[in-house]
N, C-alpha and C positions, 0 to 999 in steps of 0.2 A: 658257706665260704667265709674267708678270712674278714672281708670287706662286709657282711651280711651282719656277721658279730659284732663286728665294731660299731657301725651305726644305729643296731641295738641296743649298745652297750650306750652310746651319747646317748640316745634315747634316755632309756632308764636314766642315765645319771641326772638329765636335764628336770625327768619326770616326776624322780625320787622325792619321798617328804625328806628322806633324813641321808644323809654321806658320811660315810665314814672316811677319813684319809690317814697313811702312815706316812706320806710326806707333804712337801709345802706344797699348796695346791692355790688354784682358782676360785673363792668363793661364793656363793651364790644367796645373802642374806635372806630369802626367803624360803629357804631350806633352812632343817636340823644339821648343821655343822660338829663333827665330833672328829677332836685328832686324838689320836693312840700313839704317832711317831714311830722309831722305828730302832730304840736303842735308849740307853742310859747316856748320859750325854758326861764323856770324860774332856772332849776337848773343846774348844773354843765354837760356838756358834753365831754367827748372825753379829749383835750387838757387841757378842766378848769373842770375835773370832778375830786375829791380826789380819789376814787375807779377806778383808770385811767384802769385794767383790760388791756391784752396784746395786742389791737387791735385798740389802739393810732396809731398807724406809718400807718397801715394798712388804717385807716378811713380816713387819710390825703390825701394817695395815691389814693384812690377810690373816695373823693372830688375832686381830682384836675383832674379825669378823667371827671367830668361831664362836658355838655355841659353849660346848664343854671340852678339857683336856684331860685325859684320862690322865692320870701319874700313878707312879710307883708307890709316893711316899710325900711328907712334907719336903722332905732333903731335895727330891729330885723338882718338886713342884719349885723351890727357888732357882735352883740351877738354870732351868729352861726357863724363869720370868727374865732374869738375868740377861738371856739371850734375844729376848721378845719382848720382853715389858707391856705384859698385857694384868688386866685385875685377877686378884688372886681367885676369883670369885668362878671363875671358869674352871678352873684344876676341883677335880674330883679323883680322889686316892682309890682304883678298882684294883691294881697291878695290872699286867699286861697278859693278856689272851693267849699270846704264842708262845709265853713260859708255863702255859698249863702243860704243853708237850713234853715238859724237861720231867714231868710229874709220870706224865700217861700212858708214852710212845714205847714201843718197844724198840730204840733205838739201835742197838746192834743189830738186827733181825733187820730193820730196813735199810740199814746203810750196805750187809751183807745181799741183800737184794739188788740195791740200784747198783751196786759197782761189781756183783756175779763175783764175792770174792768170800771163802769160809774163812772166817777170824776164829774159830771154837781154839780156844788155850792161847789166845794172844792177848796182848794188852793193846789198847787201842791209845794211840795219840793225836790229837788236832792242833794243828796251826791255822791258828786265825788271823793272820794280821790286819793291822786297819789297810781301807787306800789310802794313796799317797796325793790325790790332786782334787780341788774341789770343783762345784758343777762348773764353777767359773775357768777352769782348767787353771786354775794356780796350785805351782808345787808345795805342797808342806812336806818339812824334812825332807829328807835325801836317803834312803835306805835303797842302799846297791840289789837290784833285781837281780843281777847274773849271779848272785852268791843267795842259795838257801838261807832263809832267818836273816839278810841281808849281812851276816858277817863274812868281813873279809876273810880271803882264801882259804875257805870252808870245804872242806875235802868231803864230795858228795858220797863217793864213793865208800870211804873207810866211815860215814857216817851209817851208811846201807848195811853195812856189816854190822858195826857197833845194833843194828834196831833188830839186825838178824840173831845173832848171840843172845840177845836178852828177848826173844819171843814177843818186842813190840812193832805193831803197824802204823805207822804213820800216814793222817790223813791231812790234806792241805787243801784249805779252804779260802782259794782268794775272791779278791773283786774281779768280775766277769771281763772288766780290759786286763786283765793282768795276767788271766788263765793258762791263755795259748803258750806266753814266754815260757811257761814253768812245765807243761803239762810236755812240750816237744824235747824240755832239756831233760827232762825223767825219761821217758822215751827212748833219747838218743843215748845217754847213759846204761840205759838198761838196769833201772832202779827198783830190785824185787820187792824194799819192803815199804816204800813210799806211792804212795798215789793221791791224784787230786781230785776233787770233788767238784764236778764244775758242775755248772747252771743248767746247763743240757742235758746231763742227768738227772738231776732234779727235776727240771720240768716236763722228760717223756715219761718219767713214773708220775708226775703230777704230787710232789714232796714237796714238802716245807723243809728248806736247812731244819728249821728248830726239832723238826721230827725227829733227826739225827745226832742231835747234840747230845744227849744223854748215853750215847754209846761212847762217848770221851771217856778215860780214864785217869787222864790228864791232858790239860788245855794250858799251851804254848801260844800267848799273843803278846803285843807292843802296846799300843793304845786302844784297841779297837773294845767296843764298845759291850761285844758278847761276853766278857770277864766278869760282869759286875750281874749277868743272870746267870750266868754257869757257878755264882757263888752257891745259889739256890741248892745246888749238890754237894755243897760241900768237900768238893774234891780238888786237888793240887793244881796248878798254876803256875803256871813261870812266867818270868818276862823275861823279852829281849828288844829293849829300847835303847837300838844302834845308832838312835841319830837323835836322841832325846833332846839336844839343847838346840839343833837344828829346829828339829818338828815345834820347840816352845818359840822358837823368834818368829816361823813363818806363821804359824796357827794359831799356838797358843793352847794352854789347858787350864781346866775351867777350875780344876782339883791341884795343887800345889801342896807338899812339895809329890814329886812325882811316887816315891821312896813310901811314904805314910799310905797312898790309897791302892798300893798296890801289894797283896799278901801273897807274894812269894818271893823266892829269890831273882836276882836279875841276873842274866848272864850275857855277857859279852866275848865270849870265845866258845870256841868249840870244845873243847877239854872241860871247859866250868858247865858247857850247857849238859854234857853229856854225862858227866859226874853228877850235875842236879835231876837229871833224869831219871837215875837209878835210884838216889838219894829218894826221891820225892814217892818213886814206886814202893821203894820199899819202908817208908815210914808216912804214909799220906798224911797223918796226923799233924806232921812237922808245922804246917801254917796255921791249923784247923780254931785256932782261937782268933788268930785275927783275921779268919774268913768270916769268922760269924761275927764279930761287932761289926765290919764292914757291912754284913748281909743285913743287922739287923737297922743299919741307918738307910741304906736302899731299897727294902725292900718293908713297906708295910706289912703285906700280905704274904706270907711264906707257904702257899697250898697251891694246888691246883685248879681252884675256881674263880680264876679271873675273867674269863671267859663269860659265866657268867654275872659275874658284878657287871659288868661293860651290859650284856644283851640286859639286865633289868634295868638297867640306868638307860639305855635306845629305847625301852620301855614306856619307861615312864615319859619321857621326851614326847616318845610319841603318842602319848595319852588324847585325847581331846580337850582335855583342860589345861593343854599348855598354852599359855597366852600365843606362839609363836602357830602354835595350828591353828585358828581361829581365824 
């Protein structure tokens, strides 16, 4: 039973030599502490977030309990001390284990699995946006839910058509409270060439988002945090950052000016997005030079064995000659 698992699972965790975590957590100094985190960090966290929320001091002390921090890169290793202010001595550059998938997965072939749809001769699209509210429930930015891509009076419809004409599927991938609003207005529209990818798919196939990302053909987000490993592919990007100087008063971004860290075009209308769509399709090349200086300051490791850099670095941790075992 549900109940049988879980008090397992404390078990285990309580019992464990070593914990891995991808978010802020509890820690337990007489355990192996290892954080991975759960993204490249484009907007304001913790120390450098303006909706700082009462669990600053708290998130400093539970950094400076871990053991190691896995990171991407030097670049990202500042970004997140920024945020935490713990010693630099803890970041250890592996890359991230769940961008070994963007390498590995047969992405299309899964995502045509979980959603029982054939995509053979279509191009595939994801939007990703960030959320909009932190754990504390405070709003950043203001991006209109009732309009697609949050732009104003965004014609679903002649957008359905436009994805139908040029043989693309749009997939949409939001935060789990946000799902239902979009997944009933597709639905109630009768929306043939959009669909969204919720969590409850994912999790009766037992999927990783990341498994699915590399079925992207192009990747449509605002802030959110998946752009800076989807560089890893080297493939096209858009933004639509509708409420940018919003989302910078309440949140804050960590990367200024917004324009420089992000390699592709912005759009703010429906006519410009849908013009950069095809644009983008048909010359993917268009950003490909400043996808790759960006990729190569984010990204130490540009393969797919991060995976195991992480499991020899648990390794070694867990050796018996680590003073912490002993």
């Amino acid at each position: 039973s549900d109940q049988e698992r879980d008090d397992k699972y404390y078990y285990n965790l309580i019992t464990s030599k070593a914990v891995v975590f991808t978010y802020p957590s509890a820690i337990d100094p007489s355990q192996i502490n290892i954080q991975l985190w759960h993204g490249f960090p484009l907007k304001g966290m913790s120390y450098m977030s303006k909706s700082e929320g009462p669990g600053v001091e708290q998130n400093h002390l539970n950094w400076s309990k871990l053991d190691v921090i896995a990171s991407y890169s030097q670049f990202y290793t500042t970004l997140m001390n920024a945020c935490y202010g713990v010693s630099w001595r803890k970041y250890v550059v592996t890359g991230m284990p769940r961008n070994d998938f963007l390498f590995k997965a047969d992405g299309r072939k899964i995502l045509a699995s979980i959603l029982k749809q054939d995509f053979r001769g279509k191009k595939i699209l994801f939007y990703m946006p960030t959320f909009r509210r932190t754990i504390y429930g405070d709003a950043n930015g203001s991006r209109d839910i009732n309009y697609l891509f949050g732009l104003e009076n965004f014609d679903d419809l002649s957008f359905d058509h436009f994805l139908d004409k040029h043989g693309i599927h749009m997939i949409v991938k939001l935060h789990p409270l946000e799902e239902s609003l979009v997944v009933n207005d597709i639905l109630e529209k009768k929306l043939q060439n959009i669909t969204v990818l919720t969590e409850q798919k994912l999790k009766e196939k037992n999927i990783e988002l990341y498994e699915t990302i590399n079925a992207a053909d192009l990747l449509i987000t605002d802030y959110s945090s998946v752009y800076f490993d989807y560089l890893l592919l080297d493939r096209p990007i858009i933004y639509v950052p509708v409420d940018l100087e919003e989302y910078i008063k309440t949140r804050g971004l960590l990367l200024e000016p917004y324009d420089a860290w992000t390699p592709g075009p912005k759009c703010l209308d429906q006519a410009r997005l849908e013009q950069e769509i095809i644009r983008n399709f048909t010359h993917p090349e268009a950003y490909s030079q400043e996808r790759k200086t960006l990729c190569r300051i984010v990204h130490h490791y540009q393969d797919g064995n991060s995976s195991v850099r992480v499991w020899n670095l648990i390794d070694q941790l867990m050796r018996d000659d680590n003073p912490k075992m002993n």
